[in-house]
N, C-alpha and C positions, 0 to 999 in steps of 0.2 A: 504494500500500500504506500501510495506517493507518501510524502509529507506537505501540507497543507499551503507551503510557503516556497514551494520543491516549482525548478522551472517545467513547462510541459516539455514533452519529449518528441519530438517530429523523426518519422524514418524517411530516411533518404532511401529510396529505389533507384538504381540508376546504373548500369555498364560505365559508363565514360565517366574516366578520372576526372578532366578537367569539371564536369557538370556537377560532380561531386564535390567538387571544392569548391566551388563557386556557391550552392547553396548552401555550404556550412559555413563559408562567410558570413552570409545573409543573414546565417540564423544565429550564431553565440553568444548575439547579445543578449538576448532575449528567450531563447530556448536549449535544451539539450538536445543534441542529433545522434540516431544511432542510422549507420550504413549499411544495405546490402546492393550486393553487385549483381545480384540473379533472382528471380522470380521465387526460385524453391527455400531460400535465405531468407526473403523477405516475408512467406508463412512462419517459417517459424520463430522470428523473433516476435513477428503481431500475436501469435500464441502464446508466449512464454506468459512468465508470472509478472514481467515488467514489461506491460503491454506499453506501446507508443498511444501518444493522444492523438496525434494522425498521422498518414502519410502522404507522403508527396511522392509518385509513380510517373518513373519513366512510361514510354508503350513501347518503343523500339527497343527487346534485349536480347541475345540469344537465349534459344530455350523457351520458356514460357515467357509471354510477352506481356508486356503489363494490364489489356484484357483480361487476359487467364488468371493472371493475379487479382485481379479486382473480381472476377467470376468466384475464386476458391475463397474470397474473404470473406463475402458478403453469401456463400453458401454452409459459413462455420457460422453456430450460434456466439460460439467464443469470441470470434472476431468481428462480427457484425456489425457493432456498434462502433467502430473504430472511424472515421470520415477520411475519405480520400481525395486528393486534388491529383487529378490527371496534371504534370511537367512535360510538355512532349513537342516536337518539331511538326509535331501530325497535325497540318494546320487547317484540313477541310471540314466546314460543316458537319459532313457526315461521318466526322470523325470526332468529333465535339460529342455527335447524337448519343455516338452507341457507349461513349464514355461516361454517359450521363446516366445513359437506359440498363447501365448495369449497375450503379447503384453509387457512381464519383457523387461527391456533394462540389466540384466545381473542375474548371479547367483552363489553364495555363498554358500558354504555345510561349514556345523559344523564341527568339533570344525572348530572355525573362526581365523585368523591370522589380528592382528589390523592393522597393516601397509597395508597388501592386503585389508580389509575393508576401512580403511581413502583411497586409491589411487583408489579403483572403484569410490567409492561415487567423488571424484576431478573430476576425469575421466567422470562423466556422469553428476554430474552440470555442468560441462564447456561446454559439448556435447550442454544440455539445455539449458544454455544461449545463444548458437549461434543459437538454433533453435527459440528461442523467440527473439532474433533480429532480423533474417531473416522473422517470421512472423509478427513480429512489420514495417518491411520494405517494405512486399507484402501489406499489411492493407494499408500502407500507398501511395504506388505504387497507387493503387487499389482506392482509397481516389481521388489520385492525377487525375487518368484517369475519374475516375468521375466528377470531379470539372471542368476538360474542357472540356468534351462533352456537359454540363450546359451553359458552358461559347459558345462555338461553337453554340448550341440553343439559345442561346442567342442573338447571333452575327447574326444568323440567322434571327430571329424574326424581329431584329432591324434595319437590312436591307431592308425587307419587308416592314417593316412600316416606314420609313425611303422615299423609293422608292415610295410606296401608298400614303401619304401624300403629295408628290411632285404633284400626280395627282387631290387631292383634292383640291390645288389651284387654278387650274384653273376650277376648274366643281364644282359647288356648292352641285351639285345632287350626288357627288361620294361618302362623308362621311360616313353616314348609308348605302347606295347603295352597298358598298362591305361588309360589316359588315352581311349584309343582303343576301347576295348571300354567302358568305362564308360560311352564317351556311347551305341555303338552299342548296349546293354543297353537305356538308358532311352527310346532311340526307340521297340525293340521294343515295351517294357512300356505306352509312351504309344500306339501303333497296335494292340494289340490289348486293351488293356482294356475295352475297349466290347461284346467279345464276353463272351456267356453264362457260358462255362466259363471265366473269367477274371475277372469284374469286380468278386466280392467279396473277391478277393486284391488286385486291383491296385489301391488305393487311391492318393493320393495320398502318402498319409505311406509307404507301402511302397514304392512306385516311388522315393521320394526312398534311403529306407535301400540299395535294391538301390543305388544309383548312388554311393551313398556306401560302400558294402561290394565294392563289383564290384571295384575293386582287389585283395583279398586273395583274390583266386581261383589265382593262382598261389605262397602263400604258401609252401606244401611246398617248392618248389623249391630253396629256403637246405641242405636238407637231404638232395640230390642230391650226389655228388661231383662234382669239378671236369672229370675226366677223360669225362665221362658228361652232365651238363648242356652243358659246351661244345664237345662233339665234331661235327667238322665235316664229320658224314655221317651216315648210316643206322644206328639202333642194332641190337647183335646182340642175338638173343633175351633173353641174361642181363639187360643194360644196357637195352633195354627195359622188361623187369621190374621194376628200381629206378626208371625214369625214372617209369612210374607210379604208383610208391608215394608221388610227390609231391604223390596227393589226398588218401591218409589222414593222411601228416606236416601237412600244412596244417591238416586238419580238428583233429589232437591238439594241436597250437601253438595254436589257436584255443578250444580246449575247457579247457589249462591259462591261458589268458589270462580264460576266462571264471570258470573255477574260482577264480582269485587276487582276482575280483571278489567272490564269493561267490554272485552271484546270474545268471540268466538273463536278458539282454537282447537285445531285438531286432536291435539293429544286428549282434550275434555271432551271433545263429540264423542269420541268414540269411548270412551271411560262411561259416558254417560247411556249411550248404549247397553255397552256390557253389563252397565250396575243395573239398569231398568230389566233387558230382557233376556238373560240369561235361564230363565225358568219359563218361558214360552218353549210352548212343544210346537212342534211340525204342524200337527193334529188338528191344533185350536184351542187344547184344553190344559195349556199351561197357565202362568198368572204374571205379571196384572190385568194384562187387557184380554187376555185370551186369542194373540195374535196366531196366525196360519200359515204356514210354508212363504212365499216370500214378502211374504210382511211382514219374517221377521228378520232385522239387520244379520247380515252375514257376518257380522261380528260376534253378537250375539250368541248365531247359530254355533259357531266356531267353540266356543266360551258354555256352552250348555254340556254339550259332550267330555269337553276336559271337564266339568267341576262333577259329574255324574261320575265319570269311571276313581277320578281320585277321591268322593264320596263312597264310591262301594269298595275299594282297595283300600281305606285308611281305617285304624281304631279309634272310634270315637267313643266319647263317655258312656254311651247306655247301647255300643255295642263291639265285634270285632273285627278286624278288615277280612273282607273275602279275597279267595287266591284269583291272582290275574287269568283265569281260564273264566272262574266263573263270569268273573264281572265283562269279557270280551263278552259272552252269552249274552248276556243282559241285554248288553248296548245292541248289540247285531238282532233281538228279539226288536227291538225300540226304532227299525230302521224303517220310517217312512211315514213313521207315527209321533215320538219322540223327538227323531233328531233325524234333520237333513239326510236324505237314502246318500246322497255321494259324501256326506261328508263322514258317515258309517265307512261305506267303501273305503276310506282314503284310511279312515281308522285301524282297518283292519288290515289292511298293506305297512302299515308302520308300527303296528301294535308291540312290537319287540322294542321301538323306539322307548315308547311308551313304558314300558318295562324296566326298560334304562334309568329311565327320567325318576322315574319312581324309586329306585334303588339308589341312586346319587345323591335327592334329595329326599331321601325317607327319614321319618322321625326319630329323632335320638332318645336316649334310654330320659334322659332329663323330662321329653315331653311326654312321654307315655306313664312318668311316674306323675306328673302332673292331672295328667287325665284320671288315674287311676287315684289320685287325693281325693277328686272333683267328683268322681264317682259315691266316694265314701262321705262326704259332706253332703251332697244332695239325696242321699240315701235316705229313705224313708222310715229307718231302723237306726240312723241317728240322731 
């Protein structure tokens, strides 16, 4: 790196001795010169790590001729931005043209007059240096928009889990529970994207948002009571009916969270989906609204299947996990009624996935002994 105070450095291109002394005359007051004598010498010092700030280019040299050279400089990214003034005896027009049309920022015919040589070369570093500020300022623009899209993903993330964790206090079974469903969501959405009625949804950036939103699918539940969320049995009709008023509480937590933002984002549309209708069946005869095959959000749909199989594979308080043969049964009984018929299918093509997921993120001894305290406290013999 120059030093800030450091003269610029001009290459001389040029076969002929005399032409060569003549411009480093021209130039020592004012500049450093470094020489080459041949086209193939004058790459690689414009490459080196002590790039020139421009050159000045014979066109007449043996070997590659100062064209070629101006062709190979401005075809390196490395040397690209270097500016070139054509020095040459090549006094036609359309020799001007094609020195121009390759990419010289000017051009010189011989004999040379030293005042007009010192005022281009002024003339076209100053040009340079605003063009390297200007891209020293896009770089950093560009740096700058980077760093808070990071920061916004971030913000993001930490929302989610932030809102997620509020639900793991009161449900001991939620921890791994969405952990678990979140990857099994994104497997779904990664095996059936490829289909028709799916593939201008399932993008990449969408499948990413589901997986990062798949957590607040159980958000309502904070707003369940305690007697009724942790009951270590069968709910009665009434305690039913609150237990699933836990998709509209989520959806309205989710709706004032989006409200306090002022605006509509993705990552909350579809959180807000997930937390609403996750318990809609195929059918009609899910809840809340009693939605039907494509009325209901393919988010949703996605997010019903995972929270059913990690439901029937996990121990909960007032029961035990079934083995992953039984609960594939289940789900493939529930195909077309239940849960989306292809999104069954895709289930059952990845189902070992599944099995993975589930064993990576399966419940440690800490929370099963937790459930099994919660068993003993809600116990009706207590």
């Amino acid at each position: 790196m120059k030093a800030l105070n450091s003269k610029p450095t001009i290459l001389v291109v040029d076969d002929t001795p005399d032409n060569i002394d003549l411009l480093r005359a021209v130039l020592e007051n004012d500049y450093r010169t470094k020489i080459a004598v041949n086209g193939e010498r004058a790459l690689k010092i414009a490459a080196s790590g002590d790039q020139p700030d421009l050159i000045l280019l014979d066109i007449m040299m043996p070997g590659m001729s100062g064209y070629d050279v101006c062709r190979a400089l401005k075809a390196d990214p490395a040397t690209v931005n270097i500016p070139v003034i054509f020095v040459t005896a090549m006094s036609e027009v359309a020799d001007e043209q094609l020195g121009l049309a390759l990419g010289a920022v000017d051009y010189i015919t011989k004999p040379i007059s030293a005042p007009l040589v010192l005022a281009r070369i002024k003339t076209q570093l100053g040009m340079k240096r605003m063009q390297d500020f200007l891209r020293d300022q896009n770089h950093y623009l560009e740096s700058e928009v980077e760093r808070r899209v990071r920061e916004v993903a971030a913000l993001q993330d930490v929302t989610i889990h932030a809102m997620a964790s509020l639900a793991e206090t009161r449900d001991s079974e939620t921890g791994n529970h969405i952990r678990r469903t979140s990857h099994y969501l994104k497997a779904l959405a990664e095996q059936v994207r490829h289909l028709p009625r799916f593939r201008d949804f399932l993008t990449d950036k969408t499948i990413e948002l589901l997986f990062k939103t798949a957590p607040l699918h159980d958000i309502g539940k904070v707003g369940i009571p305690d007697h009724i969320l942790l009951k270590p049995g069968r709910f009665e009709p009434h305690e039913m009916a609150i237990m699933q008023t836990h998709t509209t509480l989520g959806r309205d937590a989710i709706l004032a969270a989006e409200r306090e933002l002022g605006i509509e984002v993705d990552f909350l549309k579809y959180a807000k989906e997930i937390a609403y209708s996750h318990h809609e069946k195929w059918d009609g005869t899910g809840y809340p609204l009693g939605l039907a095959g494509e009325q209901i959000p393919i988010s949703a749909r996605l997010m019903a299947l995972a929270d059913v199989y990690d439901a029937l594979i996990s121990c909960r308080i007032y029961k035990d996990g079934m083995r992953h043969e039984e609960a594939v049964k289940i789900i493939t009984q529930g195909r077309g009624t239940h849960f989306d018929a292809d999104i069954v299918d895709a289930f059952l093509q990845i189902q070992n996935q599944f099995r993975a997921i589930a064993s990576r993120y399966a419940d440690g001894v800490r929370e099963l002994a937790d459930k099994q305290r919660q068993v003993a406290v809600f116990s009706p013999a207590s």
